[in-house]
C-alpha positions as CSV (number, residue, x, y, z in Angstrom):
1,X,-18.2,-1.9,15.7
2,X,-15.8,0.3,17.2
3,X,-13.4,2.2,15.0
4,X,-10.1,3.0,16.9
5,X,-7.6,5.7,15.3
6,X,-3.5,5.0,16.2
7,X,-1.1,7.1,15.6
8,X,2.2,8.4,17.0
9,X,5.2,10.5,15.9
10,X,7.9,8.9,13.3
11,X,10.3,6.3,15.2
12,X,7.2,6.1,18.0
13,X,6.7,2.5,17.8
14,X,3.1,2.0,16.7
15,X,3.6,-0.6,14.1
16,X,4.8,-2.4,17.0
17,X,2.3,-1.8,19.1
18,X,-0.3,-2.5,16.2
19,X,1.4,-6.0,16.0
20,X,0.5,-6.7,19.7
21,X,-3.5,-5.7,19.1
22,X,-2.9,-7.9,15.9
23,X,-1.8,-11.1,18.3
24,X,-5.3,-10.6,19.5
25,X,-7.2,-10.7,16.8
26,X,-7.8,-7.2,15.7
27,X,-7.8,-6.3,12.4
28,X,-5.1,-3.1,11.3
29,X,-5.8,-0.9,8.2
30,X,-2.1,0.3,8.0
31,X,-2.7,3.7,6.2
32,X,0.0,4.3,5.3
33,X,0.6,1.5,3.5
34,X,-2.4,1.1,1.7
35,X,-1.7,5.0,0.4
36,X,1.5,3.8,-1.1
37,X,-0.4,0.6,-3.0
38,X,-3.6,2.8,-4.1
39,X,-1.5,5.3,-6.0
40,X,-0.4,2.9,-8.1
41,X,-4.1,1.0,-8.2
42,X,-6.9,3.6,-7.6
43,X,-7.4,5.1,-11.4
44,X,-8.9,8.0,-10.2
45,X,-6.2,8.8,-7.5
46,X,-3.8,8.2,-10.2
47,X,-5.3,10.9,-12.8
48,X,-5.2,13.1,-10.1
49,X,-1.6,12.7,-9.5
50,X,-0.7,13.0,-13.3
51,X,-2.8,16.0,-13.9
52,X,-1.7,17.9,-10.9
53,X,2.6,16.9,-11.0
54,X,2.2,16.0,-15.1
55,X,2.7,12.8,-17.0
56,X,6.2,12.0,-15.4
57,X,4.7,11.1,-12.2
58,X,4.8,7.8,-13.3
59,X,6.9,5.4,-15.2
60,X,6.2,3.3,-18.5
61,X,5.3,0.3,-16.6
62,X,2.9,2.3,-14.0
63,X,5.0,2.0,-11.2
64,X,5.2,5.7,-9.3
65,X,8.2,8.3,-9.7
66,X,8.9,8.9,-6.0
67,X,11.7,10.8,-7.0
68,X,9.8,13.1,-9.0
69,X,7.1,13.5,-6.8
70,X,9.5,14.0,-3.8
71,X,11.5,16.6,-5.7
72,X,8.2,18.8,-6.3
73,X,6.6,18.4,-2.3
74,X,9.5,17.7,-0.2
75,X,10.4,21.5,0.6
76,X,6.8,22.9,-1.2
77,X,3.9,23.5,2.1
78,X,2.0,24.0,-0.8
79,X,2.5,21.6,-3.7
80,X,2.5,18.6,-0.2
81,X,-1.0,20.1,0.4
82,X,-1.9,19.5,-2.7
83,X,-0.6,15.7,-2.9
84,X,-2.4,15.3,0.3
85,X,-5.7,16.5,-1.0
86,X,-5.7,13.6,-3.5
87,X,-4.4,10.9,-1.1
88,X,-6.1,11.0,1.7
89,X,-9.7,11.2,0.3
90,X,-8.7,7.5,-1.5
91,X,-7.1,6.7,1.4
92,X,-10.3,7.4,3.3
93,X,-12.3,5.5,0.7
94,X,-10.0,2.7,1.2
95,X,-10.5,2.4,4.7
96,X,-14.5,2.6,4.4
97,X,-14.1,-0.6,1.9
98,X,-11.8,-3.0,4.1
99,X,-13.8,-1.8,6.9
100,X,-17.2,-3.8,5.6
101,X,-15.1,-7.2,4.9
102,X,-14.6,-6.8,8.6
103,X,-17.1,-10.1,10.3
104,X,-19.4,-8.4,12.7
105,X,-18.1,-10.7,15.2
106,X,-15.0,-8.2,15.5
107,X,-15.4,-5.8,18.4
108,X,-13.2,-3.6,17.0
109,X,-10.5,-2.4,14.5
110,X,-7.2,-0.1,14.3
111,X,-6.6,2.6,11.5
112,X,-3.4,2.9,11.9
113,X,-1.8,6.6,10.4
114,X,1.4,8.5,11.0
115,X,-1.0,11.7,9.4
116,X,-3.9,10.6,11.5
117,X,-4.4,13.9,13.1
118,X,-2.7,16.2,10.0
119,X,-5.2,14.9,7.6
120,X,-8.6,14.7,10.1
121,X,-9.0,10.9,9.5
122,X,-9.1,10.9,13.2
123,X,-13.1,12.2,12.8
124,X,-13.7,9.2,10.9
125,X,-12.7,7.0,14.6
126,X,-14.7,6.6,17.6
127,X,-11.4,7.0,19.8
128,X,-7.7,7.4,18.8
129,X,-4.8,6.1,20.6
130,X,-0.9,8.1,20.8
131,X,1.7,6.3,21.2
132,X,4.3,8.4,22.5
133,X,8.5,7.5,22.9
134,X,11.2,10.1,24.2
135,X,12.9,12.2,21.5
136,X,16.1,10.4,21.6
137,X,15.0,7.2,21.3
138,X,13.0,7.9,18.2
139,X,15.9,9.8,17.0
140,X,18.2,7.1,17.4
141,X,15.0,4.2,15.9
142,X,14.6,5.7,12.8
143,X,18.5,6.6,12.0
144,X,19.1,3.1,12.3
145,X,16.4,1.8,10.9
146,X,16.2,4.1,7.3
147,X,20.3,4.6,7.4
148,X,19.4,8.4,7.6
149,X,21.1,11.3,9.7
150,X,19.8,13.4,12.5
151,X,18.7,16.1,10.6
152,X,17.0,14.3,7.8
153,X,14.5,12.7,10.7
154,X,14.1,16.1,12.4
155,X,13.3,17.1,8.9
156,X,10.6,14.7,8.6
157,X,9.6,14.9,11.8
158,X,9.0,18.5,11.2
159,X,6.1,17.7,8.9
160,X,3.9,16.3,11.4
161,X,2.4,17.4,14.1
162,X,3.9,17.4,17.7
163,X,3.6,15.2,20.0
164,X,2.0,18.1,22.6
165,X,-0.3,18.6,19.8
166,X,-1.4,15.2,19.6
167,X,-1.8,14.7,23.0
168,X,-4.8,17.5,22.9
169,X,-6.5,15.5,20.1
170,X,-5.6,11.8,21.5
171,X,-8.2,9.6,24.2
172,X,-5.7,7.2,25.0
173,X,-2.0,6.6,25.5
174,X,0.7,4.1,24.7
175,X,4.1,5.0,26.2
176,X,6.3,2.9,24.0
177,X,9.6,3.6,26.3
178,X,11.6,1.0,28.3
179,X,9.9,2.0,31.3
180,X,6.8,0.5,30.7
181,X,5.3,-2.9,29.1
182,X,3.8,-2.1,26.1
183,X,2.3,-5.2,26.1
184,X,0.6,-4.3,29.2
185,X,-0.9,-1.3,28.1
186,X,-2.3,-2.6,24.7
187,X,-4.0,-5.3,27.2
188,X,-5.3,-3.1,29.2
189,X,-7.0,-0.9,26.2
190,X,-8.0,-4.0,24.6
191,X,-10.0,-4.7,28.0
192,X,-11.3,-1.3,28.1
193,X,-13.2,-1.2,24.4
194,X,-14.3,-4.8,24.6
195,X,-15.8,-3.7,27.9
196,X,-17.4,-0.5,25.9
């Protein structure tokens, strides 16, 4: 079974597109997601969390301390690294479970990952797709859609890799811009790895 990587800079559009290959009938491991659940589940990620940003990283009832946690990585290179070592190594091990309730009938699925590149998960796919959307328009997306300002996205945005970058490390694209059908092109891919 085919592994395909998908990824794309914040305000890009890929959940979107990841909801058209789900129409089809492909399975999505949203990575992102599943990181936010298994530091509240995986017992070892969660040891590793308290141990590296202390006790407070969590509240009484288990539920994380964003805020703490934020406060210690947001403007830390190094203290982020750290977080990221202990995430995405669950997060891998996450993946490698939900990938063998997959039915062999599937031809393929999505890992889905804004980090996809940043954290090498991208080794662990066969292929990885980039969705890609001009800079105002993914400006203008995720101020709307989180209620943030301008520089709070490019602050964010700052944190991953751009899209130039990606584009080195991708094998296909998605242009998510009004141009183009997205729908079209997630056919079109779909066509090309069932044909593989």
């Amino acid at each position: 079974m085919l592994k395909i990587g998908i990824t794309g800079g914040i305000g890009s559009g890929k959940t979107t597109v990841c909801k058209v290959f789900e129409t089809l009938g492909i399975p999505v491991f949203y990575a992102d997601t599943v990181a936010k659940e298994i530091m509240i589940t995986d017992s070892v990620l969660v040891a590793g969390i308290k141990d590296t940003f202390g006790e407070e990283s969590y509240f009484g009832d288990g539920s994380l301390n964003n805020k703490h946690i934020a406060a210690i990585v947001f403007n830390n290179v190094d203290e982020l690294a750290k977080l990221n070592a202990l995430v995405h190594p669950a997060v891998f091990r996450a993946f490698e479970t939900w990938e063998k309730d997959i039915p062999s009938t599937v031809p393929y699925t999505l890992k889905e990952a804004a980090l996809l590149f940043e954290s090498g998960s991208y080794k662990m796919c066969d292929q990885n797709i980039l969705v890609t959307s001009p800079m105002a328009v993914k400006l203008a997306r995720v101020m709307q859609r989180d209620n943030v300002s301008e520089a709070q996205v490019l602050a964010r945005m700052d944190k991953q890799f751009s899209d130039e970058q990606k584009m080195a490390m991708a094998n296909y694209f998605i242009e998510n811009t009004e141009q183009k059908s997205v729908i079209e092109q997630v056919l079109n891919l779909h066509q090309q790895f069932l044909n593989r």
